[in-house]
C-alpha positions as CSV (number, residue, x, y, z in Angstrom):
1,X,126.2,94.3,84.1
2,X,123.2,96.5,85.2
3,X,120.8,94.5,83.4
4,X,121.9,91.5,85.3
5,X,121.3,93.3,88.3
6,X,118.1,94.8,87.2
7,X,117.2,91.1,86.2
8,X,117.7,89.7,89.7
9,X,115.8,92.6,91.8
10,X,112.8,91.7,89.4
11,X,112.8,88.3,90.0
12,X,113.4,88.6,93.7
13,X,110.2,90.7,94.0
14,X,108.3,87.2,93.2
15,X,110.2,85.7,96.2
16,X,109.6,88.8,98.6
17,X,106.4,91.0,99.6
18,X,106.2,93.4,96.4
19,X,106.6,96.8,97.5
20,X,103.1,98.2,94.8
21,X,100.7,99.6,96.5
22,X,98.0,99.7,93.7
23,X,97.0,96.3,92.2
24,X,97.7,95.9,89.1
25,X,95.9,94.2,85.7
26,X,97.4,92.9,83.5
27,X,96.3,94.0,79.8
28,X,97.9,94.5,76.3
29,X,96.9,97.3,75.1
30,X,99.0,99.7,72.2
31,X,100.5,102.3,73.7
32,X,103.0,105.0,72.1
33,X,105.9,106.6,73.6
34,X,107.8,109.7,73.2
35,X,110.3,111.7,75.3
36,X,109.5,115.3,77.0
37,X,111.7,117.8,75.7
38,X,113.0,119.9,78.7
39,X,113.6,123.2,76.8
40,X,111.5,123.7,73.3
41,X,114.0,124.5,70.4
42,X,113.4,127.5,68.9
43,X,111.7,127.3,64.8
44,X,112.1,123.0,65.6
45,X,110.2,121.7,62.7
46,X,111.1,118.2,63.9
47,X,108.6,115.9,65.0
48,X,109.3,114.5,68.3
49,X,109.9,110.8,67.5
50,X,107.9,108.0,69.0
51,X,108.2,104.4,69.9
52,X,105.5,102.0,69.4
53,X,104.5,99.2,72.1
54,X,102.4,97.8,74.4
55,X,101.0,97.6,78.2
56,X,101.5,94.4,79.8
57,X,99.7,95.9,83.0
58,X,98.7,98.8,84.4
59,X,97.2,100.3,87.9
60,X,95.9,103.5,89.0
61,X,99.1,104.4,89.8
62,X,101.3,102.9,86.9
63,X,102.2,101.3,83.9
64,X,104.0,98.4,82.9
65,X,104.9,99.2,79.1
66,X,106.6,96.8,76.8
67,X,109.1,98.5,74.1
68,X,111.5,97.2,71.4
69,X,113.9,99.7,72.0
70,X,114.8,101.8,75.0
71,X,116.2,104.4,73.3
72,X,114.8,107.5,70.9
73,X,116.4,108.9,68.7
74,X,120.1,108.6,71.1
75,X,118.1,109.5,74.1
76,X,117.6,106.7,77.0
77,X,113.9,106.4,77.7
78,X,114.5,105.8,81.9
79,X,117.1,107.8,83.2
80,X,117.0,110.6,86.4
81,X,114.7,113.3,85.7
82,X,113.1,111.4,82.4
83,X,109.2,112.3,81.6
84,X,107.8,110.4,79.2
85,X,104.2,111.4,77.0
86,X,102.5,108.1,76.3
87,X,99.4,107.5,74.3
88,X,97.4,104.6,75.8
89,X,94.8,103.0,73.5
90,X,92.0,102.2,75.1
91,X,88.8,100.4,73.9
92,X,86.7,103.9,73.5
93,X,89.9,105.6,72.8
94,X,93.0,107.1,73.4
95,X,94.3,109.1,76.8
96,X,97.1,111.2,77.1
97,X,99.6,110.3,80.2
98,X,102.8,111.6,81.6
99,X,105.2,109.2,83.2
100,X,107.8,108.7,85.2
101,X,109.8,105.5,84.3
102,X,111.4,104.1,87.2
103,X,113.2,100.9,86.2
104,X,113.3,99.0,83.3
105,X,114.9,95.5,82.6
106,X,115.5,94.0,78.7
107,X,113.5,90.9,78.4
108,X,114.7,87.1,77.9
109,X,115.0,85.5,74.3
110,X,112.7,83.0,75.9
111,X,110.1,85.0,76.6
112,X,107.3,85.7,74.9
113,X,108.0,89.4,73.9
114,X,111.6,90.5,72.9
115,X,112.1,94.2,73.9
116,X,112.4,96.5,77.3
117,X,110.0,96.0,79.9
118,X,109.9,99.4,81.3
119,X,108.0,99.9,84.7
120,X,106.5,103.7,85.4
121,X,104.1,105.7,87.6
122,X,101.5,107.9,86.5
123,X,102.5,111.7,86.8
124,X,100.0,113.7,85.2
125,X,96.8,112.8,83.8
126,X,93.4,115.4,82.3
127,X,90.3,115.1,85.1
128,X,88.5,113.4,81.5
129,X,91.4,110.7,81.3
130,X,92.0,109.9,84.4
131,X,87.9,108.9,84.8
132,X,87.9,106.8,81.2
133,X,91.5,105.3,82.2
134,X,90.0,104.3,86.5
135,X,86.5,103.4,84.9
136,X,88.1,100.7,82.1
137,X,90.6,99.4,84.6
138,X,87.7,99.2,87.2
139,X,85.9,96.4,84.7
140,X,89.1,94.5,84.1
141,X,89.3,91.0,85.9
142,X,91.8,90.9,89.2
């Protein structure tokens, strides 16, 4: 039932002014995805698992990432208090970016991609990143 509901605010924000204040481009680039532990185990040999996917667009303030799955490993990828590390793949290479994912809605068989659309904003980005992620948004068409 929440999915509905998610479903229905998404499609009413085409019907009414959209709340975003940055404008967003759309581009499919990979990205991968992993959770932020809150407390580091102690002698953890585990490797935190990932998720691969891809952007469908993104602002100077947010990402729109496209998932198969919007769970690791058990643990819901968009819940209260979630950070998420994602690895965005850009043309002259990758950045390192916190997020905050805010919503997230599972995507129609009739789409074109099957998966999570999960919709975040930026939390922490390097001074480097942050000029190589605004400069190759910058070129991208509106």
């Amino acid at each position: 039932m929440p999915e509905l509901f998610r479903s229905l605010a998404s499609r009413l924000r085409e019907y009414i002014k959209d709340r975003r204040q940055a404008e967003r481009r759309k581009v499919d680039l990979p990205v991968t995805v992993s959770l932020i532990e809150k407390v580091k185990k102690v002698n953890s040999r585990k490797p935190l698992a990932t998720l691969r996917g891809h952007t469908r667009d993104v602002s100077a303030d947010g990402l729109a990432i496209v998932v198969s799955a919007i769970h690791i490993d058990g643990h819901y990828l968009v819940g209260e208090g979630r950070i998420l590390q994602v690895q965005l793949e850009l043309p002259d290479g990758a950045v390192q970016i916190k997020v905050n994912p805010v919503r997230y809605e599972r995507l129609e068989e009739n789409e074109s991609t099957v998966g999570y659309l999960i919709g975040s904003g930026i939390t922490n980005i390097s001074d480097d990143d942050r000029k190589r992620f605004l400069a190759y948004i910058a070129q991208l068409p509106v």
